[in-house]
Structures are given as C-alpha cells and as structure tokens.
C-alpha positions as CSV (number, residue, x, y, z in Angstrom):
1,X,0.0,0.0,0.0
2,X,2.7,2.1,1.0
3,X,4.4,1.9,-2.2
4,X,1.7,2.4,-4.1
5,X,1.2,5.6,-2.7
6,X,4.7,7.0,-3.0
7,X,4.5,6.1,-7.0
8,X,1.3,7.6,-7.6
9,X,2.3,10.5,-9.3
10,X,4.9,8.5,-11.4
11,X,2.1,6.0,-12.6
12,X,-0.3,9.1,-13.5
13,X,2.4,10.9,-15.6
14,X,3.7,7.8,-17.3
15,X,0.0,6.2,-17.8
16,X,-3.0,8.1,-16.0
17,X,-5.1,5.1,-17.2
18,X,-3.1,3.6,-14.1
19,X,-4.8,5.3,-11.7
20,X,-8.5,3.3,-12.1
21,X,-6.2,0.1,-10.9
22,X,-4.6,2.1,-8.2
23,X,-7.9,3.6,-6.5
24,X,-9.2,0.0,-6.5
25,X,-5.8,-1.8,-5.2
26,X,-6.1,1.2,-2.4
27,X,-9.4,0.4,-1.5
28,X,-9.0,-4.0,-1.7
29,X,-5.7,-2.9,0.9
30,X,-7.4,-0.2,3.2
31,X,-10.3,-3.0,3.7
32,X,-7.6,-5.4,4.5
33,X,-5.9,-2.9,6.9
34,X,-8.8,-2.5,9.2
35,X,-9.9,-6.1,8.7
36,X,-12.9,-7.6,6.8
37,X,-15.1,-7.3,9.8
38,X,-14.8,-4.0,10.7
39,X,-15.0,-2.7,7.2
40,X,-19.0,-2.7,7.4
41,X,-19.6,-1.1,10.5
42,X,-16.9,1.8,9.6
43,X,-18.9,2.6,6.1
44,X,-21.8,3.1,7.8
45,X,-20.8,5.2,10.3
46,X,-19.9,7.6,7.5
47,X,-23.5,9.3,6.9
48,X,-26.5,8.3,4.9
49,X,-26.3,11.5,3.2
50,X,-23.0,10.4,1.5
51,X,-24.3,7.0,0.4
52,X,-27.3,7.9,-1.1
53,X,-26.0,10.8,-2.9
54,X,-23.5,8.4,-4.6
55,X,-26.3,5.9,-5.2
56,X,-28.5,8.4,-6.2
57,X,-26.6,9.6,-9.1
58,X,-25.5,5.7,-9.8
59,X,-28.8,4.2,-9.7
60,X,-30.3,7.1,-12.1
61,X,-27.4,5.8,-14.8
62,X,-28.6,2.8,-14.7
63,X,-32.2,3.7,-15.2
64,X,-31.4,5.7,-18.4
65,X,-30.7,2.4,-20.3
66,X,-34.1,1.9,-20.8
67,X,-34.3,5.1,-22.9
68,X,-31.1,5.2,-24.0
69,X,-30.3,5.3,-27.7
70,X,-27.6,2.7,-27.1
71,X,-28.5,0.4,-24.4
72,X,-26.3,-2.4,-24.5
73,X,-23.4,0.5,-24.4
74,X,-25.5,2.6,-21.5
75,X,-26.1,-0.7,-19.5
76,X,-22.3,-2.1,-19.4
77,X,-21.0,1.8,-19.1
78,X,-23.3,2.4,-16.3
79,X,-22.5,-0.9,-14.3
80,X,-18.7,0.0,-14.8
81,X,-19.4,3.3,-13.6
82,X,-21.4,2.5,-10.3
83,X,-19.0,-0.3,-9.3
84,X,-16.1,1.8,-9.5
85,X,-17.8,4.6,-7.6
86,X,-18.9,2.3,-4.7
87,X,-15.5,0.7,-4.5
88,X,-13.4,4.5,-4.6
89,X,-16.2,6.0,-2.3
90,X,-15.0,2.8,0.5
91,X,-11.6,3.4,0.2
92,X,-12.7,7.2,0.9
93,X,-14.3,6.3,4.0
94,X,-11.3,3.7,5.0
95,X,-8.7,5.4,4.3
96,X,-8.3,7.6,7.4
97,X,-7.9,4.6,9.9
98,X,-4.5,3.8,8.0
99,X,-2.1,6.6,8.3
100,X,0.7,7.1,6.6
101,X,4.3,6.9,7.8
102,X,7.0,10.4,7.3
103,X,9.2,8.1,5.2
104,X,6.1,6.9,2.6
105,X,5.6,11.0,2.9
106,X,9.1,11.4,2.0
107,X,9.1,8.5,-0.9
108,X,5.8,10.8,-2.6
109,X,7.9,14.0,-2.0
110,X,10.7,12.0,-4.5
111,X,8.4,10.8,-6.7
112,X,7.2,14.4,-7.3
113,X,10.2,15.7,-7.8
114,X,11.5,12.8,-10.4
115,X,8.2,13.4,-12.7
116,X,8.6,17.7,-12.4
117,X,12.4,17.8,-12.9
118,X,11.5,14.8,-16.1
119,X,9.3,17.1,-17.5
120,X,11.4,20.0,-17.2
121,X,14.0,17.9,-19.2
122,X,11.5,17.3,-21.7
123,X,11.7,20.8,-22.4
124,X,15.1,22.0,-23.3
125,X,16.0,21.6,-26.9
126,X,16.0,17.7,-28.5
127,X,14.4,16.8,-24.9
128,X,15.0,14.1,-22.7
129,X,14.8,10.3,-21.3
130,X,10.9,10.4,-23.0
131,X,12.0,10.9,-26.1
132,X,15.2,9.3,-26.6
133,X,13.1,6.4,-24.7
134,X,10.5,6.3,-28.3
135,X,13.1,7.1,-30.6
136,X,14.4,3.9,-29.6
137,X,11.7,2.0,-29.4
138,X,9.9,3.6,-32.6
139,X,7.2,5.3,-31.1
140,X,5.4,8.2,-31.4
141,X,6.3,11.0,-29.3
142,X,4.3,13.5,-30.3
143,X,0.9,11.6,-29.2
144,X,2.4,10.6,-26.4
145,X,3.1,14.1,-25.5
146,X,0.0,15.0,-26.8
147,X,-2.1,12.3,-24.5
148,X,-0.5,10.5,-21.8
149,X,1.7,14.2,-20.8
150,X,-1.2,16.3,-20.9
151,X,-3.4,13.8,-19.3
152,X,-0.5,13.1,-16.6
153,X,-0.3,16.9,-15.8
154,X,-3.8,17.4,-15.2
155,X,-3.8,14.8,-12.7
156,X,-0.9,15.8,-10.9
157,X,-2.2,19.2,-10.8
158,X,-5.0,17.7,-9.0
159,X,-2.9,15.5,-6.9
160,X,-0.1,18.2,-5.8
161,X,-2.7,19.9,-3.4
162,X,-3.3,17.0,-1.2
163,X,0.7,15.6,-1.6
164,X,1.1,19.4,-0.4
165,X,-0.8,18.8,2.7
166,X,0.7,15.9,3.4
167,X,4.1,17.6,2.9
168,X,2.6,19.7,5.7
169,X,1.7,17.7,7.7
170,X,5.2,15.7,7.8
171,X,7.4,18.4,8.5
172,X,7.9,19.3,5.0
173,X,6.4,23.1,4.9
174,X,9.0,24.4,2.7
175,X,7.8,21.5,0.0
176,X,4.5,22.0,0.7
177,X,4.3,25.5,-0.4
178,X,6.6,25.0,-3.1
179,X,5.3,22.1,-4.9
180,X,2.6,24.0,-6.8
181,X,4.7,26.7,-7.7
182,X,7.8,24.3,-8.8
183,X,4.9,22.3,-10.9
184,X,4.1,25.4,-12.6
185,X,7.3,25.1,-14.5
186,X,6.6,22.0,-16.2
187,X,2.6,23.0,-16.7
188,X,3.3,26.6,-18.2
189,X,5.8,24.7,-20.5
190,X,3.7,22.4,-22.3
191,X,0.4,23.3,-24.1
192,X,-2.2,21.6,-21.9
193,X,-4.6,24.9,-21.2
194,X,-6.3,23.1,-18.9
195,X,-4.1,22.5,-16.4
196,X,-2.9,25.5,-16.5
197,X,-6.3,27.2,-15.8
198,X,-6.5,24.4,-13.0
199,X,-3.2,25.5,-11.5
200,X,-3.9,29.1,-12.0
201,X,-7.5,28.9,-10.3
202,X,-6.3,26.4,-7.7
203,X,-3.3,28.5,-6.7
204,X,-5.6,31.8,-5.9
205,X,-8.4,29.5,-4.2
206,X,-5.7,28.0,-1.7
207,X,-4.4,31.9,-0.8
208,X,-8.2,33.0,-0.4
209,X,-8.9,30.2,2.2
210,X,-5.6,30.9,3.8
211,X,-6.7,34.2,4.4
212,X,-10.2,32.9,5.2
213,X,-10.4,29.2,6.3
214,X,-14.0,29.3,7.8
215,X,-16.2,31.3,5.3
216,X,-14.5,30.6,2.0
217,X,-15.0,26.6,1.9
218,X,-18.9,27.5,2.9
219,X,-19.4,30.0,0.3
220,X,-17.5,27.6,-2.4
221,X,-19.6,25.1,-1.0
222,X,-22.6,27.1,-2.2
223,X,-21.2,29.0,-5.6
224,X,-19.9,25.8,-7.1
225,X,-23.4,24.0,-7.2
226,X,-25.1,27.2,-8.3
227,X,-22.5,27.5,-10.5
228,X,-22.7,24.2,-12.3
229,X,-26.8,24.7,-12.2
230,X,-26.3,27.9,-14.3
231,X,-23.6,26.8,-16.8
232,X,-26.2,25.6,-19.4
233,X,-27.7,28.8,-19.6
234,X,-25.0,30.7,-19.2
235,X,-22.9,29.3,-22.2
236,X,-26.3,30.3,-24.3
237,X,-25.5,33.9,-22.8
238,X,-22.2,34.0,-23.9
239,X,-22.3,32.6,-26.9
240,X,-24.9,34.7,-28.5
241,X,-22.7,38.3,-26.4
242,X,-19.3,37.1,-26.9
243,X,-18.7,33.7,-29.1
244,X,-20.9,34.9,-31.9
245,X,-18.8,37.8,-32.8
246,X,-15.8,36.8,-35.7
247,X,-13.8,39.0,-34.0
248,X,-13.6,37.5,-30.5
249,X,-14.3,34.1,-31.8
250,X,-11.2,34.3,-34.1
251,X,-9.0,35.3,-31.3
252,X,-10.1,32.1,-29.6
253,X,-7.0,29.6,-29.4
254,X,-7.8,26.8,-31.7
255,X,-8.6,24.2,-29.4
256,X,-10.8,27.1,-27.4
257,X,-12.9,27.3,-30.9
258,X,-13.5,23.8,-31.2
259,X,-15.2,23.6,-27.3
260,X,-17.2,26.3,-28.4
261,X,-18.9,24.2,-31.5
262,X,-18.9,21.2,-29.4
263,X,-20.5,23.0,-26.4
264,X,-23.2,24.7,-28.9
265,X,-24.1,21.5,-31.2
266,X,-24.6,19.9,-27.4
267,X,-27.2,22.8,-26.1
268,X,-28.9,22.1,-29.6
269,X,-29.3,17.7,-28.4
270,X,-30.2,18.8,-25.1
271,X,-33.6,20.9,-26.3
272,X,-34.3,17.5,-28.2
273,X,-34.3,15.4,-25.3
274,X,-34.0,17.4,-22.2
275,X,-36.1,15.5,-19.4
276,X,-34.4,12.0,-19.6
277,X,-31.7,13.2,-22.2
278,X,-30.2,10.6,-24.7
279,X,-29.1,7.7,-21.9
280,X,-26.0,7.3,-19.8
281,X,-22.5,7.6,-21.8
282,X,-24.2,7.9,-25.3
283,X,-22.6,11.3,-26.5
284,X,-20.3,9.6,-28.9
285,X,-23.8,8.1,-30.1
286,X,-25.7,11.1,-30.8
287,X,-27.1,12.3,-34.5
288,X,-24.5,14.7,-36.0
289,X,-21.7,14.3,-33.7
290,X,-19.4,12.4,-36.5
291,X,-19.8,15.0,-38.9
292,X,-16.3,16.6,-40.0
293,X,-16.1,20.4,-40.4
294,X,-12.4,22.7,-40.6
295,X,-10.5,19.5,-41.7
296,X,-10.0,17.3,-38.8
297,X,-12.9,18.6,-36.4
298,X,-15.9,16.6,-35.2
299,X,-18.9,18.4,-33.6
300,X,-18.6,15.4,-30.9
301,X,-15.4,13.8,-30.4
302,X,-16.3,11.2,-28.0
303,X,-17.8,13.4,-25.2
304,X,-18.7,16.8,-25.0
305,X,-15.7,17.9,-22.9
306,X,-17.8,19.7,-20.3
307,X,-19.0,17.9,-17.3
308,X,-22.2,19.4,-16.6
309,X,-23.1,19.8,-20.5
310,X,-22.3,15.9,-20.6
311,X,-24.4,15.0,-17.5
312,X,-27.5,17.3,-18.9
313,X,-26.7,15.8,-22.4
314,X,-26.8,12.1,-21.0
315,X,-29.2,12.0,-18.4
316,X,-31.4,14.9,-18.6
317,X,-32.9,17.6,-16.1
318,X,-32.9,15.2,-13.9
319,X,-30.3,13.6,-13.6
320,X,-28.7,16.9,-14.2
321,X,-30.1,17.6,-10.6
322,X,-29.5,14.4,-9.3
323,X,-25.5,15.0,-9.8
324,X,-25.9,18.6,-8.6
325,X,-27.6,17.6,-5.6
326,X,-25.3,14.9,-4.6
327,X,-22.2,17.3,-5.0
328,X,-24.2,19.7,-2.5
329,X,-24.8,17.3,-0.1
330,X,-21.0,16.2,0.0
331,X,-19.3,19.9,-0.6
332,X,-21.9,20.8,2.4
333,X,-20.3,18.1,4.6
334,X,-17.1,18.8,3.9
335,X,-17.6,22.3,4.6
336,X,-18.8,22.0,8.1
337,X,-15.9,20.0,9.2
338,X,-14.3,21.2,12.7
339,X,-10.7,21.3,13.7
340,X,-8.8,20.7,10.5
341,X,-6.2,23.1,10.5
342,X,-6.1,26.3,7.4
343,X,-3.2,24.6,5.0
344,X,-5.1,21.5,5.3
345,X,-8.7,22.5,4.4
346,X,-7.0,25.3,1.5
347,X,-5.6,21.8,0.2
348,X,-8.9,20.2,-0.1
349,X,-10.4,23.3,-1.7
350,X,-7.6,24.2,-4.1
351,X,-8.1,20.2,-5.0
352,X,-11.7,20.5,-6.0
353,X,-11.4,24.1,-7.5
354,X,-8.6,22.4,-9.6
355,X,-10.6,18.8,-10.4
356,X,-13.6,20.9,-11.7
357,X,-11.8,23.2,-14.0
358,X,-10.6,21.0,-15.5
359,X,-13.5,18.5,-15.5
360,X,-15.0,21.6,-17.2
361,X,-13.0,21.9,-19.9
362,X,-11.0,18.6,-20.9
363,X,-12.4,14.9,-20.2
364,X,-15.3,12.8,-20.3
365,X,-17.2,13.0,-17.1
366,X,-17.3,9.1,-16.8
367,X,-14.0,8.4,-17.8
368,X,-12.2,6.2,-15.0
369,X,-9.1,7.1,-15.1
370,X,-10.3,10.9,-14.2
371,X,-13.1,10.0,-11.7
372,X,-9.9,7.9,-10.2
373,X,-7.9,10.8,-9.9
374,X,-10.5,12.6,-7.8
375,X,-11.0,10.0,-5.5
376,X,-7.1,9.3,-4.9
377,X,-6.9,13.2,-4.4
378,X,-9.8,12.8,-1.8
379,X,-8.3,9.8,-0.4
380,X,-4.7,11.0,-0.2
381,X,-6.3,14.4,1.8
382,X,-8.4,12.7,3.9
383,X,-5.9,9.8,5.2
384,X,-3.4,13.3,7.0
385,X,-6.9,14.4,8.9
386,X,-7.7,13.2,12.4
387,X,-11.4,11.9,12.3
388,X,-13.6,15.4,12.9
389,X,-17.2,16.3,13.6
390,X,-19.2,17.9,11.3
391,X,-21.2,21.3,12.6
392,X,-24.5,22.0,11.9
C-alpha cells in the first residue's frame, strides 16, 4: 500500500489510465488494513447522506438504459461506472484509519520531484529520457506528449494539493508551499490549457482560504453547485454576447474554438431530449456528432468535454439535478468540518477548484481514469486528517 502511494504521481504521468487500478488496489488494501469485519460497520458510520447521494446519481445511470439510444453501451458503461464509484467512495471512508508513515511522505515528496524535474528535461532543446526512450523503441512521441503528458499533468495538478498537505503535515512546509509553484514550470511549458487554468485557479483558491479558512470553503460550498446549475444557460448567454462575434471568436485559441462548437451542437441535443436526455454515456452516439467540419474537427469527439453539459446531455434535467444535488450534499459536509487546521482545508479546496476546471474543460465525465484521480486526491487528503465532527 505504501508503495503504491509513493508512485502515484509517477504511474499518472507515465500512464493516467493507471490510476482506475490504483484507486481500486487502495481500497482492496485499506479494507484489509482495518480487517474484513470492521470494514462494514466503519462505512456506515460515515452518513446516509454520502451514500445515497453516490447511489443516487448511480442508480439514475442505470435507469437511463431503458431510454437510451444505445442500451447495450448505456447498460455495461453504467455498471462499470457505479461499481467503480462504490468501490473509490469505500476506500474514501477507509482510508483515514490507516495513516501514513513520514518516510512513505518522503518516498511521494521524491516521486514528485522525479516526474517535475522529467518534464522540465523534456523541455530544453532535443528533450529528454521520453524521447530518446520512443526514438528507440519507434514510437510516437508527439501523441504521447499530446495524450498521456497532458493527461499526466492534469492529474498531478490535481494530486499536488493533497501531496502538499501531506508535505505539511510531515514536517515538510518548505515542499508543501513550493510544490505547486515548482509544478508550474513544467505545466506553463507544455500546451495543456487546462491545467494551467487548474493551477492558475487552484493557486488563488488555496491563498483565499488561507486568508479565510471558515467562510470561503462554505461559500464555495454554495457558488460551485449554483454554479454548475447555471452553466447551461450561461454558455447560451455567452455565446450569443461574446462567441458569436468573428472578432472575439477568431482570437479564440484553436482548441478554445473547437469547445465552443462542441458545447453549442450539445445545447442544440439537449432541447431535443432534455427530461431523460439521450441515456448514460451515449454522446459519442448522438445524431451529427461524427460529422467533419475545418479538416479534422468533429462536432462530438467522444464526449462533450464539459461535465455538466455531458451530464445534462446524457441523463437529462434530472439527472442533471440528481448529480448537482449529490455534490451539495458532499461539498456541504465537507464544509462544516471542525478542527482541520487552514493549510489542510485550502488543500482540499484548491483540489476540488482544480478537479472541476478541468472537468469543465477537458475529459469525459465518466471516464475512469479521471473519476480515479478525484477519488485518490480525496483519499490521499483525507488519510493526514484526524477523524472530525461535522457542525451544523
């Protein structure tokens, strides 16, 4: 388990697909930890409220195969989905009766280091290990810069908060503070816009709960449902002020453009089927979405790159406010938590500001690896607190 944990940030940089295997290898050895019989009465103790807003949102999945417009794809997609959710949400709820020793703290500290100073490498002039790495093996380095780099930067950005913490915790301020900042190096360097808007945004929402550690997790806790409620209708707003102009639209970075035609040929399937929508994990699936336009763009490529577009897409208004509700329920738990100390909760919130931009922007919303990530980033937070109370 230990080691695991230490080469977590080396397995998502190398292979972020990895981390679906890891979140479940974490939550087979955290049950085995705290022994098979106390594993049980521990996940209940955690709150009804948690449960059912996970089953909630799994059980409604599952529904949408019977109107889905691929159900045999819906039906295996939506299984997949729950089990992996139950499984990550009980190594969640284990993880904070097995602690984690300074020198596994240490070993993670290394293993950040290793994949920041890589990348760095990777930048100068005829690059580094990577590449000579393909160019003897044959392979293609551009896509694997393209895809497995990009992807193993967004997760790290997600994943240095709660290392950070733990950094913290250990002894380690000086690393703590200056892990995100040293990462920026490497995520400024390469062309993955989203996690450098996740950085960016994550970086000024772990200052602002630093300076407020009580009322800025509450009013997150509040702004970032509200926020996701109003997204539909706000990309409607901006498109027709801002996106519609050639002026501003041309100014658009290229890969900015193409989220824009995505994001409106979505809002256009959503008005077709916007109670139920078009069944769980069906965007790929949806009238239109192959059709080419500019040379290589697709009005769908695969999903919709937009979290809540993808859950109203999929599974409608209300599922739409079955997902909504259930990340409420949990931000308003983990709001109200008492006695865990400033650096600690401004971890947790840079971690979710971070895991939502770019959820926002980038992947699938089902995708495993990614809904892995989160749930190692929860996990890896929640395994440096003591167990607390929740107010209110």
């Amino acid at each position: 388990m230990l080691g695991v944990v230490a080469l977590l940030p080396l397995l998502a940089l190398l292979s972020a697909m990895a981390m679906t295997p890891a979140v479940l290898i974490l939550a087979l050895l955290f049950g085995l930890a705290v022994g098979p019989c106390s594993v049980f009465p521990l996940v209940a103790a955690e709150g009804r409220v948690f449960w059912l807003a996970v089953l909630g949102v799994c059980a409604w999945a599952m529904l949408s195969v019977a109107w889905s417009i691929a159900p045999a794809f819906s039906a295996v997609e939506g299984l997949r989905f729950g089990a992996l959710m139950l499984i990550a949400a009980a190594a969640f709820v284990l993880s904070p009766r097995v602690a984690l020793p300074p020198r596994t703290i240490g070993w993670l500290v290394v293993s950040f280091v290793v994949c920041i100073v890589a990348l760095m490498i990777e930048l100068v002039p005829g690059g580094g290990i990577i590449r000579w790495a393909h160019g003897m093996l044959g392979l293609d380095y551009a896509r694997f810069i393209d895809k497995n780099i990009n992807r193993g930067l967004c997760a790290l950005v997600v994943l240095s908060w709660p290392a950070a913490m733990a950094f913290h915790a250990a002894g380690y301020a000086r690393a703590a503070y200056a892990l995100p900042l040293f990462l920026a190096v490497p995520v400024f360097g390469f062309d993955s816009l989203s996690a450098q808007l996740a950085l960016a945004l994550g970086l000024i929402a772990f200052y602002a709960v630093l300076l407020s550690p009580k009322a800025v997790p509450r009013v997150l806790a509040v702004l970032i449902p509200a926020g996701l409620l109003a997204w539909p209708l706000l990309f409607l707003v901006l498109d027709r002020v801002l996106f519609s102009d050639p002026t501003i639209y041309a100014a658009l970075p290229n890969t900015a453009q193409h989220r824009v035609e995505i994001w409106r040929f979505v809002t256009e399937r959503i008005a077709d089927r916007p109670w139920l929508g078009w069944g769980m994990e069906t965007a790929r699936h949806i009238p239109g979405g192959d059709v080419v336009y500019f040379g290589e763009r697709k009005y769908m490529p695969l999903h919709p790159h937009n979290s809540a577009l993808q859950v109203f897409l999929e599974l409608g208004v209300v599922g739409f406010a079955l997902a909504v509700t259930a990340l409420t329920l949990s931000l308003r738990r983990w709001s109200r938590l008492q006695g865990v100390p400033a650096p600690t909760q401004a971890a947790a919130v840079a971690m979710i500001v971070a895991y939502l931009s770019i959820g926002f922007t980038a992947f699938g919303v089902w995708q495993s690896w990614w809904i892995a990530v989160g749930w190692i980033g929860a996990v890896l937070w929640r395994m440096h607190i003591r167990p607390v109370t929740v107010s209110g």
